[in-house]
Phi, psi and omega in degrees: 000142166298124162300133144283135170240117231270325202050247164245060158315303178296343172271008188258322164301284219319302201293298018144261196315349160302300185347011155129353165288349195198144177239177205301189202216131205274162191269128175241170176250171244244304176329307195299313188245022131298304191308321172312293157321310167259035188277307186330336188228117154018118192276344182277018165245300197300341183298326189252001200268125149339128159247133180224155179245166208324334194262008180101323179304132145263115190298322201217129167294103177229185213246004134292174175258030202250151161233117160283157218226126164291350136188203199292105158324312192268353168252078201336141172073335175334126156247094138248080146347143186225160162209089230233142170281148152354305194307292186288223260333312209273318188295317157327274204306322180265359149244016127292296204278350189022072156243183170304128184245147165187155212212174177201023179219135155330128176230142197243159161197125160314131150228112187252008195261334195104185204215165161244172180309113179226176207258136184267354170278290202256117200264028180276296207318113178228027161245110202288353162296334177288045167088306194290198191241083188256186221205144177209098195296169153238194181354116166196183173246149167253151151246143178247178183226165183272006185176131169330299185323333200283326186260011176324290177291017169257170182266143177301336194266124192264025186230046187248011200023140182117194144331098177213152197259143189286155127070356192309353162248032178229163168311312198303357195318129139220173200250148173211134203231094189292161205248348178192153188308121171271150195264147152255112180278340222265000000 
């Protein structure tokens, strides 16, 4: 597969998503946003899973290859719990650091807690006024794929129910497959 190439998308989310999705985060104890983290996931996944919190400290030592997250790293203040495969992890790391991602295995990541509001076209957009489709999941799984081609045919729209893909004109594409039926707010 071709590297994507991210360039700096990713420090441009982060800054992007101050805008007004997520505000500071109240001070918890490691206990708290431990619980938080493996809420995100299946417990036969969270149970054995690193638990790290949004700066990197791993709060909990685990014995899989999965790491959970009490929320989004990349969106300052999140608390939407994550839970990640190897695959999402290196596309985190590598839309922080906005560099190339590319993969040759299917990746997976939980959110069984919900997501926050986002524009489902641009994942630069951080005003839910502009026009655009945004979108706010509750419980769902994410994919990433080794090539654009595997998501032709799925739909852009996420309020078409089933399986449908985010960022799909960006480096950023993965698919996303909500666990329950969403309102369109647009």
């Amino acid at each position: 597969m071709k590297a994507l190439k991210i360039s700096n998308i990713g420090t441009a989310l982060a800054i992007a998503a101050t805008g007004g999705l997520a505000g500071a985060a109240i001070a918890e104890s490691n206990d708290e946003k431990i619980a938080r983290a493996m809420s995100a996931a299946p417990a036969d996944i969270s149970a054995n899973a690193t638990i790290m919190d949004v700066d990197g400290t791993i709060l909990k030592e685990g014995s899989n290859d999965w790491v959970c997250l009490p929320g989004v790293g990349l969106i300052p203040g999140d608390t939407h719990p994550m839970c990640n495969d190897p695959v999402w992890m290196k596309w985190m790391a590598s839309v922080a650091a906005g560099t190339d991602f590319s993969t040759d295995v299917v990746g997976f990541s939980y959110m069984l807690q919900g997501d926050a509001l986002v524009n489902n076209d641009n994942p630069m957009a951080t005003d839910p006024n502009d026009g655009g489709v945004w979108v706010q999941d509750g419980p769902h799984l994410m994919m990433l794929f080794p090539n654009m081609e595997m998501l032709a045919d799925l739909p852009r729209d996420p309020f078409a129910g089933g399986p449908y893909v985010m960022w799909g004109e960006t480096p950023l594409a993965h698919v996303m497959a909500p666990i329950e039926a969403k309102e369109d707010t647009n």
